[in-house]
BABA-952189 format. One line per 10 residues: number of its first residue (from 1); for each residue z, y, x of C-alpha. Coordinates in pm, whole numbers. Each point is the difference from the previous one (the first is absolute). Example, Ala and Ser with C-alpha at 12.3 -4.5 7.8 and 13.67 -1.06 7.14 Angstrom:
% residues 2
1 = 780,-450,1230  -66,344,137
This chain:
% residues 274
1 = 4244,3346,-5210  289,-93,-205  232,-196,278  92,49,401  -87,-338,45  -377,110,-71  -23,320,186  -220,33,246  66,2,336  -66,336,250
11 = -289,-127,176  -175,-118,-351  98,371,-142  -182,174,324  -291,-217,-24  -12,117,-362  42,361,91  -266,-8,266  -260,-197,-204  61,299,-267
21 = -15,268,241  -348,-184,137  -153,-8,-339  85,326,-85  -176,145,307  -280,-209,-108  -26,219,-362  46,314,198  363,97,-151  152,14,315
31 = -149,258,188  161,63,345  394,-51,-71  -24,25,-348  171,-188,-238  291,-221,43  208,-364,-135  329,-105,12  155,-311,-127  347,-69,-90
41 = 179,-289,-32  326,-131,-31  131,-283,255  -242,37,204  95,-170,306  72,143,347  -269,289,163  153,49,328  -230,-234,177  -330,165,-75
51 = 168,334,-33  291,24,220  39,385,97  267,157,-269  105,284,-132  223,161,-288  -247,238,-232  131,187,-282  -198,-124,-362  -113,267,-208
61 = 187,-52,-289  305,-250,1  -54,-353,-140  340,-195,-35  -113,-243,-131  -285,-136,215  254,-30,297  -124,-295,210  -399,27,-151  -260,27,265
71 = -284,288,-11  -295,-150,218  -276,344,0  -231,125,207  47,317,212  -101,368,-64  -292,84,180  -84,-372,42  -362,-139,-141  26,-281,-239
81 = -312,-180,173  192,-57,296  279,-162,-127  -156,-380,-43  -71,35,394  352,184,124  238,-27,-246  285,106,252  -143,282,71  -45,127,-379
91 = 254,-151,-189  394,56,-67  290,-218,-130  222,273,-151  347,-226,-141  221,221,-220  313,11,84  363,-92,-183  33,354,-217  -388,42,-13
101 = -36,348,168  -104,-114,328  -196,-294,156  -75,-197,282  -391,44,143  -93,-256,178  -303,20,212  -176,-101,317  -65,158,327  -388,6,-46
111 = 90,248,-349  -244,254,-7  202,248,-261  306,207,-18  94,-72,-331  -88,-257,-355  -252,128,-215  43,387,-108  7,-110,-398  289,-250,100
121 = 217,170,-235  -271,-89,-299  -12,-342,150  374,-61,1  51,160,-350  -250,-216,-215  109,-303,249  396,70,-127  -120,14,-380  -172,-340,16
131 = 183,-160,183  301,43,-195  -145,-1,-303  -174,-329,-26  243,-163,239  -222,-150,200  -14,28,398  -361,114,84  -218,334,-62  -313,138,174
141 = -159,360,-17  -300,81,141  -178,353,8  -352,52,68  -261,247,-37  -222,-175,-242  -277,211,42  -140,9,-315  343,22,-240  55,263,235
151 = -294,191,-15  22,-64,-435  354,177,56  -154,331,50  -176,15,-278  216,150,-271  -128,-194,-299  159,-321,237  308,160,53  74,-86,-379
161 = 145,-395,26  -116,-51,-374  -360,87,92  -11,-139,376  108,-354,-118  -241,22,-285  -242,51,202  86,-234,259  57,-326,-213  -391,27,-128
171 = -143,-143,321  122,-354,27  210,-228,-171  214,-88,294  96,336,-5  217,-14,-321  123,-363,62  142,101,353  121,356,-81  114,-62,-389
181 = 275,301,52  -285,229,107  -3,218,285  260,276,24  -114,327,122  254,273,195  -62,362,11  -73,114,383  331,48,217  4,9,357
191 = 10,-275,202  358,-117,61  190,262,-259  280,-33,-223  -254,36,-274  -248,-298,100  304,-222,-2  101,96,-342  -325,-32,-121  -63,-340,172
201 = 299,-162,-111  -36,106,-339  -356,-105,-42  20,-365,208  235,-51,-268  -256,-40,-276  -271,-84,203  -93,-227,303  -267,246,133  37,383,27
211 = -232,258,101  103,288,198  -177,319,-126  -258,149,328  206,-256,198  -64,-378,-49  155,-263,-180  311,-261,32  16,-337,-110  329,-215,-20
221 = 33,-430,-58  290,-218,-40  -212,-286,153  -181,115,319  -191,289,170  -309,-190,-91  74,42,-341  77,393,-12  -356,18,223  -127,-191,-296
231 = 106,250,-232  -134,294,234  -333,-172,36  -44,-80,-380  70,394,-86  -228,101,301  -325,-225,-119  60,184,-359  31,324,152  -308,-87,214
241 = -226,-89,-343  118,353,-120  -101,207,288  -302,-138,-54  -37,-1,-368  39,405,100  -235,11,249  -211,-137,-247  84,243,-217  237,-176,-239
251 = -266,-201,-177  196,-353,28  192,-91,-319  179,-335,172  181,-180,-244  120,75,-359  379,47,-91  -118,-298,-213  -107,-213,317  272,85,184
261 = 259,-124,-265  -223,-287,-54  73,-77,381  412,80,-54  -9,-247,-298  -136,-290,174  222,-12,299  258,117,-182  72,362,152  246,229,-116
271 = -127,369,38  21,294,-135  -288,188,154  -279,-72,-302
């Protein structure tokens, strides 16, 4: 989203986050309150009439520089299913402040949590990197329990990036067209540490889809939280093919390095995967 002018406005970005948070229930990678989303965005206008209860919250790492950006996420403890049908009660408008070290939360009196999402500090730090580094006003993240990448993550041999995305591309070619910077893949941490930030950042760097080792995965979009589901549900179907190509007892060779390439050459995809 390259200009304010063409930013969405905050009821089209809830409507996006519940209609992610729905379909994600609907592939089981939301279990309960798992998983979480949070958009920022530059500009965006006023939140004080769908969110008018305020308070000052200190950010978990200081971003100067994003003074005056808007942090719309879903609670801690909250389930992403509900969100499409009671977004008050399950969403936040967190608007960093002038020195970037606190922020003004803005919710409503039917809020159901006590605080944003417990991996806001992951959210906020890959938000800050891409934001400033491409210049442009929007970002979404979305984390999810894909059920199958996460059950793949457990496996040793598909703790190894090289080998999972190998693996991974053979099933479809949609899968290398959409995800052409592969999928990055992050040693466990606990939920909400120092070290799962690190790692995140880093990795959301180089890639638009991460997995988080015995944990889940993250997916990020300049464009929309449609488009990071996108990328979730295009790694998930792949990862779905392989648990069964094991069940089956690896007897599946899906495609060739030479098919795959074959697919990269016609619509003109830059990888580096095969």
């Amino acid at each position: 989203m390259p200009a304010t002018d063409s930013l969405p406005d905050l009821d089209s970005v809830i409507r996006s986050i519940g209609r992610a948070g729905r379909r994600l229930a609907e592939l089981g990678a939301c279990e309960g309150a798992a998983g979480n989303i949070s958009v920022a965005v530059r500009g965006l206008p006023e939140v004080g009439a769908r969110f008018p209860n305020i308070e000052t919250v200190t950010l978990p790492a200081a971003v100067p520089e994003l003074a005056g950006t808007t942090f719309v996420a879903t609670g801690s403890g909250c389930r992403l299913r509900d969100v499409l049908d009671d977004p008050e009660a399950n969403l936040g408008c967190l608007v960093v402040d002038a020195g970037g070290t606190t922020g003004q939360l803005f919710s409503s009196p039917k809020r159901r949590f006590v605080r944003l999402t417990s991996e806001l500090n992951s959210h906020i730090a890959v938000h800050e990197r891409h934001l400033l580094s491409s210049g442009l006003a929007f970002h979404a993240l979305i984390h999810a329990h894909a059920p199958n990448l996460t059950f793949l993550s457990h496996v040793p041999g598909y703790q190894d990036q090289a080998h999972l995305n190998r693996r991974l591309m053979r099933w479809e070619p949609e899968t290398i067209i959409f995800l052409s910077e592969g999928i990055g893949v992050a040693p466990f941490n606990v939920p909400g540490s120092p070290g799962m930030m690190a790692a995140t950042e880093g990795l959301l760097a180089q890639h638009q889809i991460v997995v988080w080792s015995k944990h889940g995965v993250i997916a990020r979009s300049f464009d929309s939280v449609e488009a990071a589901l996108d990328r979730i549900e295009y790694a998930e179907a792949a990862a779905r093919y392989e648990y069964m190509d094991i069940v089956a007892g690896t007897k599946v060779p899906g495609m060739s390095d030479d098919e795959i390439r074959a697919v990269c050459a016609f619509y003109q995809v830059n990888q580096t995967i095969v």
